[in-house]
Phi, psi and omega in degrees: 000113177272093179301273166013268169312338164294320187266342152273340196286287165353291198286338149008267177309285177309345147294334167289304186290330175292004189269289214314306180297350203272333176305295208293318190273328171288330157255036198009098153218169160284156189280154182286154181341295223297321194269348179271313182297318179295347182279318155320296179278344158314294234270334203253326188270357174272314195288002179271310204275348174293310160300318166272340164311290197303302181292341153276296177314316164318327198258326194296306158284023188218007188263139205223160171302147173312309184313342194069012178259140157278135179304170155332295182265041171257318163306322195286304152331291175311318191274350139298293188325322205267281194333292242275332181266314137331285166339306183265007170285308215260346170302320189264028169077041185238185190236141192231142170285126179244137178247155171302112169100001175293173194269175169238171181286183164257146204271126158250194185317327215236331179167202173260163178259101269251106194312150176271359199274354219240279190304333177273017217238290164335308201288324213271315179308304203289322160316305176239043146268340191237075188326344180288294163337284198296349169260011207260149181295152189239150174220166174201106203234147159285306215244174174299119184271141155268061191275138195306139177220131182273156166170153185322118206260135191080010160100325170245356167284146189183142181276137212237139182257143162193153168322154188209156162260172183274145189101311198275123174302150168271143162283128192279104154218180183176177203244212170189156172267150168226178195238178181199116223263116164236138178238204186230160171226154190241127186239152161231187146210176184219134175234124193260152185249068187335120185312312143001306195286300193252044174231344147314093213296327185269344205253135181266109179261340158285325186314282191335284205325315214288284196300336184295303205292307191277348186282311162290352189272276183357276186339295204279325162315292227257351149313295166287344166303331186255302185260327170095172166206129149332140157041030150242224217278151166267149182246158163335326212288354181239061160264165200289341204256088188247151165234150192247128190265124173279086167175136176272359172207038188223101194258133173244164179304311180299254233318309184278345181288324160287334207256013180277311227274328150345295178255089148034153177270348159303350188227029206241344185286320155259023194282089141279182184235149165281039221225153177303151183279325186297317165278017169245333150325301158334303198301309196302336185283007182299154185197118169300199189293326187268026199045005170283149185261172195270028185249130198241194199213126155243094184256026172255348192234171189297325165277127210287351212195136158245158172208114172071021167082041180228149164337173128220133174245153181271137166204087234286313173319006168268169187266152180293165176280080215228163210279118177095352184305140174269129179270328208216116175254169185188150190129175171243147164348292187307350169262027140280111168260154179213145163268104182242101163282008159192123195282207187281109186252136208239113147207151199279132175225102211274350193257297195328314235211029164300303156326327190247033173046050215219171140222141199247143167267108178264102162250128155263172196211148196213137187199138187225160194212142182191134101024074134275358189208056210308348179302338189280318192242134153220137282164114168269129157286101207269132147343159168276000000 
């Protein structure tokens, strides 16, 4: 259940009813027939996604396997989650119920090492803050991974089908594979957690860690997913497969109608699109032959807006439509590999941030990423 998209769907809507009332008050007038049934009807889908918003929180606390039993591994999650919120209760000088025979955490030098069923919570909340990650093809290699890339060999040979006679030899070509080499780069981040916050009777501090931790891990993930840093992980954004925008801060409907044209229609089916919120103001004021515009409003799907009858995600790590920058990706995902040769590892560092009433959270993750299927992905380029 993707809550996440229920609360963009949501803030969605209530941006539509502020267009309507704000049109209306700007030309001081009353709203037309036509704009109250939509405003109505915005107003009737918030309060239905309020009642299913309230009822998956309700069902997340109360939800059990049919048997009425918790699995093996469900147990095993709870009696961590529990140790683990316990461990930091009692760190930051609170008192806790201990029941018999529960497990304890393992003790390091610095503090405990954070349950992995806990750390595995983080990475899947990063998924789906960050669609990009999460469409992206995955690997998990310890060592360098090699992955196979098919393509024409000596830049022109390809294997080609074409008609014969009987008798008549075919002519011998052919392409070859080459690789594209993923190793890992190791990034952390640290979140410090005020002793107050978790000596608080109300406050969910497994919540906190989960959504604070995957929330910075995102950010920096779908950065490098997108944009890369020299010589660490590569982003979408240096496939091969480019259109040259003439104008250095100006997008036309034709410039994005090519650069959709781009990616082959065998790959066009998980196909979105990617731009910055500032270059998505541009896009919206686009308009076709018939003055309609090409930006459509979806409120079925996770993403709030289609272009050219495809998605769109907003993402402030893409570059503005700014002079020579690539502004605008469009594709599927999946031809980004990416190797998380150590996914997210977790530990509490309970002594360090003692002076600050604090306790602090570290994690690291160590992953590398390229540009594997450049057929997939393409990217407008702004004028100079």
């Amino acid at each position: 259940m993707n809550l996440k998209a229920m609360y963009e769907k949501r803030n969605a809507l209530i941006q539509k009813m502020n267009g309507i009332v704000e049109a209306a008050v700007n030309e001081t007038r009353a709203m037309t027939e036509s704009e109250e049934n939509e405003y109505n009807s915005a107003k009737a889908e918030i309060e239905k996604l309020d009642r299913t918003i309230a009822a998956a929180e309700e069902e997340r606390g109360i939800r059990m396997p049919k048997s009425g039993k918790n699995t093996e591994e469900e147990q095993r999650a709870m009696d961590e989650e529990r140790a683990f919120r316990n461990y930091i209760v009692e760190k930051a000088g609170g008192t806790v119920e201990h029941r018999a025979g529960e497990q304890n955490l393992g003790i390091g030098e610095n503090g405990a090492i954070v349950p992995v069923t806990i750390a595995s919570r983080i990475i899947k909340t990063v998924k789906e803050i960050s669609p990009i990650f999460a469409r992206a093809t995955h690997y998990s290699e310890k060592g360098t991974l090699k992955v196979p890339v098919w393509g024409k060999a000596n830049g022109t040979h390809e294997i080609t089908v074409a008609y014969s006679d009987e008798f008549k030899a075919l002519t011998a070509d052919s392409g070859q594979f080459t690789s594209v080499d993923l190793t890992g780069y190791l990034f952390g981040a640290l979140t410090l957690i005020g002793r107050s916050l978790i000596n608080s009777a109300t406050f969910d501090i497994v919540g906190f860690i989960v959504s604070e931790m995957a929330q910075k891990f995102a950010e920096f993930i779908e950065k490098e997913c997108l944009v890369g840093t020299d010589g660490k992980m590569t982003g979408a954004l240096s496939t091969t497969t480019v259109e040259k925008a003439k104008a250095a801060a100006a997008i036309t409907a034709d410039e994005l109608i090519t650069l959709q044209s781009k990616v082959p229609s065998a790959y066009q089916k998980d196909a979105y699109w990617t731009i910055h919120p500032e270059t998505f103001a541009l896009v919206k004021k686009l308009k076709d032959l018939n003055g309609q515009y090409i930006l459509q409003h979806d409120l079925t799907s996770e993403f709030p807006y289609r272009l050219l009858g495809k998605p769109v995600a907003l993402s402030d790590n893409m570059p503005k439509a700014e002079a020579s920058a690539k502004a605008v990706l469009y594709g599927d995902m999946s031809g980004l590999s990416i190797n998380v040769r150590e996914s997210v590892s977790l530990q509490l560092l309970v002594e360090k941030y003692a002076d600050m009433h604090a306790v602090g959270l570290i994690g690291w993750a160590e992953m590398d990423s390229k540009v594997t299927d450049h057929q997939k992905l393409a990217v407008l380029q702004m004028g100079a």
